[in-house]
C-alpha positions in Angstrom: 24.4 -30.6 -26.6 25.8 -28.2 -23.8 22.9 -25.6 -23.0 24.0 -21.7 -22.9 22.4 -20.3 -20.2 22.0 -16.7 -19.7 22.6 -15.6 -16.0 20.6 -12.2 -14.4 21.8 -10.4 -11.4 19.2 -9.8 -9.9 18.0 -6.9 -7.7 20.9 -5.1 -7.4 20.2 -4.4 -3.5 19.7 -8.3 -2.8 21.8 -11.3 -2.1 21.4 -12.1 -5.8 25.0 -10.5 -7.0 26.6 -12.7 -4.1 24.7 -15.8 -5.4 25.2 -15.5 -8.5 28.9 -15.1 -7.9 29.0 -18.4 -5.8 27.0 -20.4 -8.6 29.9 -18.9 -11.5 32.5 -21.0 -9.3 30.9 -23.8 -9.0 32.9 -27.0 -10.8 29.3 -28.6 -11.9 28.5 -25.4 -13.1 31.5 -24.9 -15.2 31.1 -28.0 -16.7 27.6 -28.5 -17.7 26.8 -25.2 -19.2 27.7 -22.4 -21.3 27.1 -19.2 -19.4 26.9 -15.2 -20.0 26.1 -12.5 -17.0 24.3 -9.7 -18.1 24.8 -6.7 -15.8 26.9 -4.0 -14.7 30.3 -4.9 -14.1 30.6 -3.3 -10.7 28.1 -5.0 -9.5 29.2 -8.7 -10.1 32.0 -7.6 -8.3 30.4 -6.6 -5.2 28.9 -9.6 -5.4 32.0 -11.8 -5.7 33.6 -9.6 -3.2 30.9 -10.3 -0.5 30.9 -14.2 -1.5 34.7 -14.2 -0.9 35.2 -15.8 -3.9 37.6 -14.7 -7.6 34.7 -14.8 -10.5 36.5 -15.2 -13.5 34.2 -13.9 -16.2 35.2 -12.9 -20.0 34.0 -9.7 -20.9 32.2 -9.6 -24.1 29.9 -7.6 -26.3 29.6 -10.7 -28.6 27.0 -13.2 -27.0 27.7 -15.4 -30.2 31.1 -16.0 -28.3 29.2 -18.5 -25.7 29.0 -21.2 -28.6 33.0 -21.5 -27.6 33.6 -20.1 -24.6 35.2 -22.5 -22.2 34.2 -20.3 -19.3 31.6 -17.8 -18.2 31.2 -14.6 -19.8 30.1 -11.5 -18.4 28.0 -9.1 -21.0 28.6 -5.7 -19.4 25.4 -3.6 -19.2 25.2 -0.2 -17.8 21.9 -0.1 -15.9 22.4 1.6 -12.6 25.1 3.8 -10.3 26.6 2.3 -7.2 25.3 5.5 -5.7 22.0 5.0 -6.8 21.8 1.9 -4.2 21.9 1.1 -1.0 22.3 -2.4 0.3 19.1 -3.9 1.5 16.7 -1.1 0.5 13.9 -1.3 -2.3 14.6 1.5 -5.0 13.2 2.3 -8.1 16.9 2.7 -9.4 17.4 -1.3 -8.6 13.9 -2.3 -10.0 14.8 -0.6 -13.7 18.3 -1.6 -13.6 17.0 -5.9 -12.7 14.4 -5.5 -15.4 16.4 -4.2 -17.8 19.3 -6.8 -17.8 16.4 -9.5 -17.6 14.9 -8.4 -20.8 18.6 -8.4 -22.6 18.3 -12.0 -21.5 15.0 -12.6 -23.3 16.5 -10.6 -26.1 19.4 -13.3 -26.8 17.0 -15.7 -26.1 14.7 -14.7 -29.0 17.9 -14.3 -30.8 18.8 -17.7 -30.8 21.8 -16.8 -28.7 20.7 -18.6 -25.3 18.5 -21.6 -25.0 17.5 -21.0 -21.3 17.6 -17.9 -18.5 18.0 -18.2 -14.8 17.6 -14.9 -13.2 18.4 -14.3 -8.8 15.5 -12.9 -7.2 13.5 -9.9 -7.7 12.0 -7.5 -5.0 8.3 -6.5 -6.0 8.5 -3.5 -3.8 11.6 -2.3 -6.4 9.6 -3.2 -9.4 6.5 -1.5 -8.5 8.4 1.9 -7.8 9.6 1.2 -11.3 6.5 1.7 -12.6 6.1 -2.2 -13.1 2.7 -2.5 -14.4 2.4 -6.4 -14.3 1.2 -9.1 -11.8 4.0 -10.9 -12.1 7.3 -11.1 -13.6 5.6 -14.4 -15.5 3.3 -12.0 -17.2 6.0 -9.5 -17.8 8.3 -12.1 -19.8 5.5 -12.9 -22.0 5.1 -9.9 -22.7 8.3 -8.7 -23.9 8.4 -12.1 -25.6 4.6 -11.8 -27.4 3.5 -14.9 -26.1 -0.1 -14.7 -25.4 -0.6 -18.7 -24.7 -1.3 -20.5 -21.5 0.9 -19.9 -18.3 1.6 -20.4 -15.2 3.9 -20.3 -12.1 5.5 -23.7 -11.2 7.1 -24.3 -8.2 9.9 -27.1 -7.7 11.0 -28.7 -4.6 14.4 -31.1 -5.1 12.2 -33.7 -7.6 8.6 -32.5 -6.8 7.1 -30.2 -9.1 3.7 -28.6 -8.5 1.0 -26.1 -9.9 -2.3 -24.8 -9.4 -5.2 -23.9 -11.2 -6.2 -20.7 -10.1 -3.5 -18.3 -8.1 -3.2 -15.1 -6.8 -6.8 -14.4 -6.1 -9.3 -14.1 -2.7 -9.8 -17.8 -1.6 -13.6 -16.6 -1.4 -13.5 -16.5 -5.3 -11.5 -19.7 -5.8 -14.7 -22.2 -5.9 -16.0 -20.9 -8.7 -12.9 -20.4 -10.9 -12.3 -23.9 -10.7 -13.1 -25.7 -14.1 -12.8 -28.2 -15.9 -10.6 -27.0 -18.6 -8.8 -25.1 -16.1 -7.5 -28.3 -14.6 -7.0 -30.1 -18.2 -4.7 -26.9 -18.7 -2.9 -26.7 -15.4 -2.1 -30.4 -15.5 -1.7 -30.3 -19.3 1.1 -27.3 -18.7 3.0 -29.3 -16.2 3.2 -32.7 -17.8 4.9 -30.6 -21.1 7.3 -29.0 -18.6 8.5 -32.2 -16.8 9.5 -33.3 -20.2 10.8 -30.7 -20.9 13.5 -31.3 -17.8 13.8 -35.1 -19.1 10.4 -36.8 -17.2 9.4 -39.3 -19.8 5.9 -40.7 -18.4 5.1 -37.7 -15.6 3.0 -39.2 -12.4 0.9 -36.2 -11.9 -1.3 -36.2 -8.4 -4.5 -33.8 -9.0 -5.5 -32.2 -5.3 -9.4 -31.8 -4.6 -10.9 -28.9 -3.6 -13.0 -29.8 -0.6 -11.9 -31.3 2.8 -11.5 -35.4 2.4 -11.8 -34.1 -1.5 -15.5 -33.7 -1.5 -16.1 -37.0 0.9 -18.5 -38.2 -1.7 -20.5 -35.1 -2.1 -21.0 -34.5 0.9 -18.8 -31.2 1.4 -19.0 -30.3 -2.2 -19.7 -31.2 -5.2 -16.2 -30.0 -7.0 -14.0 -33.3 -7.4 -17.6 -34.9 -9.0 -18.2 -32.7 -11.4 -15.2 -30.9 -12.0 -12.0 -32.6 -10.8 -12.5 -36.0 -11.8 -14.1 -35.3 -15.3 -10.9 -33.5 -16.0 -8.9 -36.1 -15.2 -10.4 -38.6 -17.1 -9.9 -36.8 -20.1 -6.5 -36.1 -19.4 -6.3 -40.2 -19.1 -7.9 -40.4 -22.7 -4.7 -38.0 -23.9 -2.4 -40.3 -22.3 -1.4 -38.0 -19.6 -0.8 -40.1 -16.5 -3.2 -38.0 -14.2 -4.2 -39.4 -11.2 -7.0 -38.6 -8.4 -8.7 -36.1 -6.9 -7.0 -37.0 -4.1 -7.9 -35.4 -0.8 -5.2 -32.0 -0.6 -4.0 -32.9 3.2 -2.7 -36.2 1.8 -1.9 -35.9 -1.3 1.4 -34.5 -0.6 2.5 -37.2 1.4 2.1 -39.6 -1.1 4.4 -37.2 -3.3 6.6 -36.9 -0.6 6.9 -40.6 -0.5 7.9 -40.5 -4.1 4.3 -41.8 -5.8 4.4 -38.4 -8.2 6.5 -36.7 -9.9 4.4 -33.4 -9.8 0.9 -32.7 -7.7 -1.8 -30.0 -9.2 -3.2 -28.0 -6.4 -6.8 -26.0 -6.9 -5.3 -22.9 -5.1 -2.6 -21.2 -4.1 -2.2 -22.5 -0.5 -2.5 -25.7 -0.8 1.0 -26.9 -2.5 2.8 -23.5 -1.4 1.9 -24.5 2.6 3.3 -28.2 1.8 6.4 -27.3 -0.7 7.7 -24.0 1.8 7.3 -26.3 5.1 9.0 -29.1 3.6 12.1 -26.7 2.4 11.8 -23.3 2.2 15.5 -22.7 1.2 15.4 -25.0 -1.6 13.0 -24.5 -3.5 12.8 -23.3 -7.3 10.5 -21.2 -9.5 9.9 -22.8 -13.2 7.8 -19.8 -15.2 5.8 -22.4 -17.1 4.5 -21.9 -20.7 7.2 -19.7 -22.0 8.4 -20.8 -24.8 12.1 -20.6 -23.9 12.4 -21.8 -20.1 13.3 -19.7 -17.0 13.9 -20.2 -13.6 14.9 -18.7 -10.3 15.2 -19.3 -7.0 12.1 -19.5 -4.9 13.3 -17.6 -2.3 13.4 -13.6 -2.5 15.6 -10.8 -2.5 16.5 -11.2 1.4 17.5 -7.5 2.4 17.8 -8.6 6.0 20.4 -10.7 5.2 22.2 -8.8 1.5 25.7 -8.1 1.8 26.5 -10.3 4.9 28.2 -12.9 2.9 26.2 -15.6 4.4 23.5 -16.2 1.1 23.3 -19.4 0.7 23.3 -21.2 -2.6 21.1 -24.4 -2.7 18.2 -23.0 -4.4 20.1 -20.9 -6.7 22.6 -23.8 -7.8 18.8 -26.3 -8.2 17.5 -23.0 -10.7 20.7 -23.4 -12.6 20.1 -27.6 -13.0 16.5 -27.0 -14.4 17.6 -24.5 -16.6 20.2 -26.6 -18.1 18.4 -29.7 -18.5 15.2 -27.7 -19.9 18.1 -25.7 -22.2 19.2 -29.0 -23.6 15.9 -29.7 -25.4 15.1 -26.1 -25.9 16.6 -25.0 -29.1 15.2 -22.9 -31.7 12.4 -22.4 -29.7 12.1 -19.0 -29.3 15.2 -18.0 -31.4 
């Protein structure tokens, strides 16, 4: 089954219109999906025009068109003025106009007209004057979806995927919102996803919490009580979950190629290793949803927007996920 993918701009004042115009010319792209651009024409052409490259996308107001289409189609969308955005600079103008073409993604996915959505990066700054009233753009989704089940961000670096069980919260509080059902969940989330993108038997290394991952008790109690508990259960459900294994090691066994994905306790301790090993690769997998997204894990880079120098590695590995997630997708959602 070739997977439709629907494609997202972007914020309109980033380097995602140029990226996105370097991943529509792409041969491997061409070939291995089924793609529609939602956005405003003009700006898709900014974007191929500072990329240097011809996009040739069909214009369309008929996204059942993409079950035939032998090339990428551009749905045109009218959500923001050329004069209403400068180049590099967070507006509210550019936050509106990104969320609104990503939720005419989510539409055609609920539709049945997509089975996966890639969108370029985001700028929270442009979201926020919006009147964005989410934590995240994870949240957000699932909300214009309904989905009220588990979620969480994970993050993907060439064939290392990771997660965490708590995230965005004061490393002072993360002790006690480490659980035991917490990690069943987090790993539980990630093992679905991996097969979702074709993993048949996931490795999945489980991070302690404490230095030397508790050293026996002696710096914490944590990977006794909590950690490995979990992951004996997760053993019992035929998950192949593996440790606690101390969290300044852990990754170099992944890196080595022992797992196919590593659960972190907090934030820091896979974004540290995943960003240090390749910042400009790496992908964003918004786990849980049930029709799969992804984007690059880099943002919006205003230093760099209209410079023509974007480059395309991360965006082109988002585009991979999403079409080997999209291929098992659906129905799903639609």
């Amino acid at each position: 089954m070739t997977p439709r993918i629907a494609i997202v701009l972007g914020d309109p004042a980033g380097i995602g219109p140029e990226l996105i115009a370097r991943l529509l010319v792409e041969d491997e792209v061409r070939s291995a999906a089924r793609t529609v651009v939602l956005g405003d024409p003009w700006l898709l052409e900014r974007g191929a025009a500072t990329a240097g490259v011809a996009v040739a996308a069909t214009p369309t107001d008929d996204p059942a068109q993409l079950a035939t289409a032998a090339g990428p189609l551009l749905l045109a969308m009218s959500t923001v003025a050329p004069s209403e955005i400068t180049v590099g600079e967070a507006s509210a103008a550019g936050g509106r106009a990104a969320l609104s073409a990503l939720a005419r993604a989510v539409s055609l996915a609920r539709e049945g007209h997509v089975d996966a959505v890639l969108f370029a990066p985001l700028n929270k700054q442009s979201l926020h004057l919006a009147g964005f009233g989410f934590e995240d753009e994870l949240r957000w989704l699932a909300h214009e979806i309904g989905f009220d089940g588990y979620l969480s961000e994970l993050n993907v670096l060439d064939e290392l995927w990771t997660s965490r069980v708590t995230s965005h919260v004061p490393l002072r509080d993360v002790a006690g919102l480490v659980t035991e059902q917490g990690v069943i969940d987090a790993v539980t989330l990630i093992d679905a996803e991996l097969r979702r993108a074709g993993r048949t038997q996931p490795r999945i290394g489980v991070a302690g919490l404490n230095p030397h991952a508790g050293d026996g008790g002696n710096f914490g109690r944590e990977e006794i009580d909590i950690i490995a508990p979990a992951v004996e259960r997760l053993r019992a459900q035929r998950i192949d979950a593996q440790g606690p294994y101390p969290a300044d090691t852990v990754f170099v066994r992944a890196f080595d190629g022992a797992f196919d994905a590593v659960v972190t306790m907090y934030h820091d301790q896979g974004q540290i290793a995943m960003k240090l090993k390749g910042f400009g690769r790496g992908v964003t997998v918004l786990g849980g949803l049930p029709v799969p997204v992804t984007t690059p894990a880099h943002g919006t880079a205003y230093d760099i927007a209209g410079s023509g120098t974007a480059r395309l590695a991360s965006t082109l590995h988002a585009f991979r996920i999403a079409a080997q997630m999209g291929r098992r997708a659906r129905g799903r959602l639609g």
